[in-house]
VMD Tcl script that draws the C-alpha trace (Angstrom):
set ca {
  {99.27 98.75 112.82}
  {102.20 95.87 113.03}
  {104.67 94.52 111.00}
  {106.65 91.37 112.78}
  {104.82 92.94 115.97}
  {105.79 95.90 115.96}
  {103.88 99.08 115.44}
  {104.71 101.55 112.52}
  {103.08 104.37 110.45}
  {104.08 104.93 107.38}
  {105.55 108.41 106.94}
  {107.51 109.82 109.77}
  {109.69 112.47 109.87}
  {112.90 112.42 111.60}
  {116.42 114.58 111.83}
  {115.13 116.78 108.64}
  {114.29 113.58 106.56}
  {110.80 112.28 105.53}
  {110.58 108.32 106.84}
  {108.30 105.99 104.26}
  {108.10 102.33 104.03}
  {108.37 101.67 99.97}
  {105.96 99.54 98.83}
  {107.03 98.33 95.66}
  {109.28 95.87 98.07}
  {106.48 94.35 99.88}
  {105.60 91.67 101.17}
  {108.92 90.35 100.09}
  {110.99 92.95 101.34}
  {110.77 95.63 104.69}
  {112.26 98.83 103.52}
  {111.79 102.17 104.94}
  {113.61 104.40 102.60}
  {114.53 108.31 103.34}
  {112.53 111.19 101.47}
  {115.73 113.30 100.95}
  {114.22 116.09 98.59}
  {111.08 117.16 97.32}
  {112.11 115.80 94.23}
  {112.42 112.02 96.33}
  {108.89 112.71 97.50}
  {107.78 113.26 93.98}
  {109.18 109.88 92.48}
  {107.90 108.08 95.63}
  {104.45 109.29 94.73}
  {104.75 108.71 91.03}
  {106.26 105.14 91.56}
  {104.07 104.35 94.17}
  {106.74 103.67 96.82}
  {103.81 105.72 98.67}
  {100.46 105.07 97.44}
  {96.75 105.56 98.41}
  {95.01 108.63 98.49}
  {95.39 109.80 102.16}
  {99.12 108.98 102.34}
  {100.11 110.36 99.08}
  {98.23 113.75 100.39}
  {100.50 113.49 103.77}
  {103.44 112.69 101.63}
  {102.93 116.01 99.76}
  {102.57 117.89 102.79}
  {106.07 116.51 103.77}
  {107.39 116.94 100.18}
  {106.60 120.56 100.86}
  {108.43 121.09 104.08}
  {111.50 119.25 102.61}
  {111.13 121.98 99.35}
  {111.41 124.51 102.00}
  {114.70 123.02 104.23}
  {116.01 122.98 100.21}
  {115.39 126.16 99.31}
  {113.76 128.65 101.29}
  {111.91 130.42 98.21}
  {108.61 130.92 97.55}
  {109.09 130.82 93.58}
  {110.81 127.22 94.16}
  {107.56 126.59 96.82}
  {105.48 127.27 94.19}
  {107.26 125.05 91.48}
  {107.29 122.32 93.79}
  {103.76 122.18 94.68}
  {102.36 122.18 91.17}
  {105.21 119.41 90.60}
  {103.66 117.27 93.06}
  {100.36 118.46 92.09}
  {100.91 116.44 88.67}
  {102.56 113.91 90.15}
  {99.35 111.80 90.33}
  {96.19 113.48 88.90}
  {93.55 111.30 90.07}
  {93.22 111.32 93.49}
  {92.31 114.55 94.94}
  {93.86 114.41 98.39}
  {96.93 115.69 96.65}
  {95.97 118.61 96.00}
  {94.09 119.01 98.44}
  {96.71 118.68 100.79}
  {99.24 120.95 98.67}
  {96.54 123.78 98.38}
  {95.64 123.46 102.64}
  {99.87 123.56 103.27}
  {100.51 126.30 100.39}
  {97.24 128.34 102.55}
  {98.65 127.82 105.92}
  {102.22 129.08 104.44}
  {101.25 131.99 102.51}
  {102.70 135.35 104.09}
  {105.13 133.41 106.68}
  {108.41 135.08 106.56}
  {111.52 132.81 106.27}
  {111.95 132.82 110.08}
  {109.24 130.27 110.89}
  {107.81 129.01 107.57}
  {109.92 125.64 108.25}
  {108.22 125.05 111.41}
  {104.41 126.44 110.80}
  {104.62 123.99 107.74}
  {106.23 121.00 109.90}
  {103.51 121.38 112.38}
  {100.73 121.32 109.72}
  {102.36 118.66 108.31}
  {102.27 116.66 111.19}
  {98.57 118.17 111.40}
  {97.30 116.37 108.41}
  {99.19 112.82 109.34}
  {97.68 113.12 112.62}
  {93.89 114.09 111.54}
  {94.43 111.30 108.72}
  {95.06 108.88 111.54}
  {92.07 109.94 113.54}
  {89.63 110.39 110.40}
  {90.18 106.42 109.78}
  {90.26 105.17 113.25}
  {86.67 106.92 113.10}
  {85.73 105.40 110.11}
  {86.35 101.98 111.24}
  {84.15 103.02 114.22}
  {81.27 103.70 111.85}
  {81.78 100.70 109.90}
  {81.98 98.76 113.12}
  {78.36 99.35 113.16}
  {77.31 97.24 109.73}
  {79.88 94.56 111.02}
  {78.11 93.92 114.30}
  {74.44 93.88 112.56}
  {75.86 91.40 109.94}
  {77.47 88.93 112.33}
  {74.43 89.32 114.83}
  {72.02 88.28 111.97}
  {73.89 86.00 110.83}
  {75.71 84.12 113.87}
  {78.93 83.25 112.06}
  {82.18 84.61 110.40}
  {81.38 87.85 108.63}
  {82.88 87.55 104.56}
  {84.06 91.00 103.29}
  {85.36 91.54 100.12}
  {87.80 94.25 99.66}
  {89.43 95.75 96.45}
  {93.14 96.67 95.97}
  {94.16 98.33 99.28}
  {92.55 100.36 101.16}
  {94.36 99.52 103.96}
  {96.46 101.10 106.60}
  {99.08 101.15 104.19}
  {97.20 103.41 102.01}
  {97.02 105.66 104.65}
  {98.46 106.36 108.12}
  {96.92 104.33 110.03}
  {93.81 102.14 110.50}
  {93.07 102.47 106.45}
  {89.90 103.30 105.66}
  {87.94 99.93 104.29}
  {89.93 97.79 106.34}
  {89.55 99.91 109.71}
  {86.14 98.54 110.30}
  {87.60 95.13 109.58}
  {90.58 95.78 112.42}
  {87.97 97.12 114.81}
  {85.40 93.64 114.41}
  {88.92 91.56 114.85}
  {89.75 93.92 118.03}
  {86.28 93.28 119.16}
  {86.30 89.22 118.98}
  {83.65 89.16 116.39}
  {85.08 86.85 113.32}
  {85.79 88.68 109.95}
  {87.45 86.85 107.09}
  {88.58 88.96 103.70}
  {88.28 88.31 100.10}
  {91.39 90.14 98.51}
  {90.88 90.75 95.32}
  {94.47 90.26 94.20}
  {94.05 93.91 92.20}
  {96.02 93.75 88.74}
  {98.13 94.83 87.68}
  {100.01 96.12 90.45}
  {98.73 93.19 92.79}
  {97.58 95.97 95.54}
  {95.18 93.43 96.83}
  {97.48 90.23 96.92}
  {100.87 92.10 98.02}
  {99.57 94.42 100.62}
  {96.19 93.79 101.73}
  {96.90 90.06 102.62}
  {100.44 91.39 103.90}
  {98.79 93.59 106.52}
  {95.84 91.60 106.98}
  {98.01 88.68 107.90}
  {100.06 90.63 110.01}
  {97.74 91.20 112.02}
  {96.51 87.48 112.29}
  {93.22 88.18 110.64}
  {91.59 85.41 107.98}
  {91.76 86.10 104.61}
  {91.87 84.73 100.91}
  {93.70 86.33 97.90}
  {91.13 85.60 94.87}
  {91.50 86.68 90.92}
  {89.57 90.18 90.39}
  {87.09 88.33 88.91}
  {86.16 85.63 90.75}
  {84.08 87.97 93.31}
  {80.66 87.35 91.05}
  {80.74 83.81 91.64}
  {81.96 84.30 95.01}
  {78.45 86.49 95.70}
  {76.32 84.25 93.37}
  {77.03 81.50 95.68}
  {76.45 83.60 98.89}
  {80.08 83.42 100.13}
  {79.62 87.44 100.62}
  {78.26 89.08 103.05}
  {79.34 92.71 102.25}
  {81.89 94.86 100.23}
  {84.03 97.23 101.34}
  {86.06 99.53 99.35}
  {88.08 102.73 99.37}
  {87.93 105.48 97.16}
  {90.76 108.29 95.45}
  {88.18 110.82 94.88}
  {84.45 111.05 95.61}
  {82.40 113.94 94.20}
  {79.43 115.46 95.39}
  {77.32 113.89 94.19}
  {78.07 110.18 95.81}
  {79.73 109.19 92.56}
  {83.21 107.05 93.76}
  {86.43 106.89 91.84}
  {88.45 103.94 92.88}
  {90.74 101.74 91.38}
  {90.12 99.87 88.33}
  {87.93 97.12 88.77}
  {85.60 98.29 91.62}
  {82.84 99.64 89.27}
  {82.81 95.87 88.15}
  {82.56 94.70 91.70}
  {80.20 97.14 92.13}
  {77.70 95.45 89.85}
  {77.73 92.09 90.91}
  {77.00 93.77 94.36}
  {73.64 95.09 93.22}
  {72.76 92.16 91.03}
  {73.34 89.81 93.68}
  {72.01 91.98 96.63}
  {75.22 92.15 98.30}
  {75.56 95.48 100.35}
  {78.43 97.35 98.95}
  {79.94 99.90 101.14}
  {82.70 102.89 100.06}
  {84.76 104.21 103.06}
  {86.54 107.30 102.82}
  {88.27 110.68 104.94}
  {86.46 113.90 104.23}
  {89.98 114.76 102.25}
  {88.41 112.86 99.61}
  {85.38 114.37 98.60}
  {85.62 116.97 95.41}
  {82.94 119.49 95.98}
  {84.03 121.20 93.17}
  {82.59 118.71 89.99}
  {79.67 116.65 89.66}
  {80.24 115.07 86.78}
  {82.53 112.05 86.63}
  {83.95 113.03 82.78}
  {85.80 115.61 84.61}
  {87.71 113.46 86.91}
  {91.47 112.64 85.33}
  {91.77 109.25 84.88}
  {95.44 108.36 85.10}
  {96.66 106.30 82.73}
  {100.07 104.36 83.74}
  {102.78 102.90 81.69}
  {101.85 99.75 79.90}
  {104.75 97.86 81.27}
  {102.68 96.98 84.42}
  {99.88 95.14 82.26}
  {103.04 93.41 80.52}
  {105.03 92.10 83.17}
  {105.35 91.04 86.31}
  {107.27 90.84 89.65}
  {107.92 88.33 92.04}
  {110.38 86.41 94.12}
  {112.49 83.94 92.50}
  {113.80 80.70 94.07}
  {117.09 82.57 94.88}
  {115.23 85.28 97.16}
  {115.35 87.58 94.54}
  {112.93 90.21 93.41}
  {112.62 89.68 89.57}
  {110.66 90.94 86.83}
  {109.52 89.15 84.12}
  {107.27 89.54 80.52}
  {103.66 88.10 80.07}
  {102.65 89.23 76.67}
  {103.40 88.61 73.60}
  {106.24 90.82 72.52}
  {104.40 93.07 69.45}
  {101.07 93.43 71.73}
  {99.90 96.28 73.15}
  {98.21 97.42 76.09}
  {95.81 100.19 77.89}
  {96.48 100.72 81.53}
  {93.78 102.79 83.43}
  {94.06 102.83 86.54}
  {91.27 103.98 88.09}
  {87.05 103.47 87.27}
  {84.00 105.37 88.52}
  {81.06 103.45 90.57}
  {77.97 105.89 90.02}
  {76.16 106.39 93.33}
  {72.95 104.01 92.24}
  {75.46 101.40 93.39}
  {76.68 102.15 96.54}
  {75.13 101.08 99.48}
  {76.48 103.69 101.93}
  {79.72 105.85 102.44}
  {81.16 105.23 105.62}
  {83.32 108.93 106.97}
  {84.69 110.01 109.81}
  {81.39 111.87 111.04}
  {79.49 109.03 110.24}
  {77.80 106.55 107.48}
  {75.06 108.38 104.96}
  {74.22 107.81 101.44}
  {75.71 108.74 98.42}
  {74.16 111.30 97.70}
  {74.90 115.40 97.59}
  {72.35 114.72 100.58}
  {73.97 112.47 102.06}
  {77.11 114.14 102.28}
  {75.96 117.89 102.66}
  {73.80 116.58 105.90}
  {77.40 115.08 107.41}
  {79.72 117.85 106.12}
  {78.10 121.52 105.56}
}
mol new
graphics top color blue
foreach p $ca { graphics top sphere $p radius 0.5 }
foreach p [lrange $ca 0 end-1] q [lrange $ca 1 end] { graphics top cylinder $p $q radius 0.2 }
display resetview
């Protein structure tokens, strides 16, 4: 997608260093910052200079084949991929992607290990990027039957991003959003603005606007009232980890949104790369739930009239705060799950009849 027109991704790699743009500058600032070590690609992960379940999993991948121009060991190979492993714990396309790179490497002599784990790499960016443009394809679909019916400007809301930012390319809930604008058909987004790290407000709108396409940055809250009063016609959300069983772990908030959905009969749609689903649990009390520093509830960060990027405290200085960052929407809620082989239910169903 485009930034001031032009076209980007948003991890390259280039003359033995990993390419990111860090997103703890936007929208006030266009950075792309150089992934020097494995050790860089850790922090970027853990500080969310990368973020989003797909593109942290790529950003692994990468972090693996700059452990390897490091130090050609396997013992330091293996250190650095249970590093990044536990560099986020939530979403599973981390490990996911460490396990399919530390597969694909195991047994390759130090000859061509660097480029066997460049090219798979590159394989997972590149099947990231296709996953989501298919997505958005599938989610076309509910788009077009909405906007038929209806004759007017389609109202999605969204929660924290799930946008191409969050991935490679496309994203996944806003690909079938970029695919209605490509198409002519009129979309306009509700951005949950996605506290405490303002996902929703900072990048969502960012890209969206970028790319000329209506939208309104909202409180996370005000999406009830928003549906109560019929100003919704569907939801569409991304996911860091979906088990088997249809249950969706997202970012904090979207089992809330989730709810209003169903009480006000507002479809509510979870879009999501096969990289995503955990077939290994079924039950949601197994999935870690990060918890991040408190300091993000606490204060916040913004542009000062001097163009500066400044951070500033909101509570009272003795209070004290819990920062989850992540929820899980049980399956009973969800309207559909939108993939890259097509829409089903959420349901071990559902997802066995697309995927096995």
């Amino acid at each position: 997608m485009k930034i001031d027109g032009k076209s980007y991704k948003t991890i390259w790699f280039e003359n033995n260093l990993v390419k990111i743009i860090d997103q703890t500058k936007l929208p006030h600032k266009f950075v792309i910052k150089d992934l020097k070590t494995v050790k860089d690609s850790i922090n970027a992960i853990k500080t969310m200079e990368v973020r989003g379940a797909p593109l942290i999993g790529a950003t692994a991948a990468y972090g693996l084949v700059l452990s390897i121009i490091e130090n050609n060991d396997l013992s330091f190979l293996k250190k650095s991929s249970e590093e990044l492993i536990a560099s986020r714990p939530t979403a599973i396309n981390l490990k996911w992607a460490v396990d399919r790179m530390i597969k694909k490497l195991n047994g390759i002599n130090e000859k061509d290990i660097l480029k066997i784990a460049l090219d798979e790499a590159k394989a997972i960016k590149d099947e990231d990027e296709k996953f989501c443009k298919n997505i958005g394809l599938n989610g076309l679909k509910i788009i077009e039957e909405i906007y038929a019916k209806k004759k007017g400007t389609v109202n999605i809301l969204t929660h924290c991003n799930a946008g191409w930012l969050a991935t490679i390319d496309w994203g996944t809930a806003t690909s079938p959003i970029y695919h209605a604008h490509q198409k002519g058909i009129k979309v306009h987004v509700w951005v949950d603005e996605t506290r405490p790290r303002n996902q929703g407000a900072n990048l969502t709108s960012y890209e969206l606007n970028e790319e000329g396409i209506s939208n309104t940055v909202i409180t996370d809250n005000a999406g009830g009232i928003l549906m109560q009063r019929g100003q919704v016609d569907m939801c569409i959300v991304g996911t860091d980890r979906t088990l088997s069983n249809g249950d969706v772990c997202n970012k904090i908030g979207t089992y809330l949104k989730a709810l209003s959905a169903k009480d006000n009969n507002v479809p509510f749609y979870v879009a999501l790369p096969s990289s995503t689903i955990d077939w290994s649990i079924k039950d949601h009390k197994q999935i870690p739930i990060e918890e991040r520093n408190s300091e993000e509830l606490s204060h916040v960060e913004g542009i000062d009239e001097n163009n500066k990027i400044k951070k500033v405290r909101i509570y009272p200085q003795k209070s004290k705060s819990l920062n989850l960052a992540f929820d899980v929407t049980p399956a009973k809620l969800v309207t559909g799950l939108i993939t890259e082989k097509g829409i089903c239910e959420a349901s071990e169903k559902g997802l066995k009849g697309l995927f096995k």
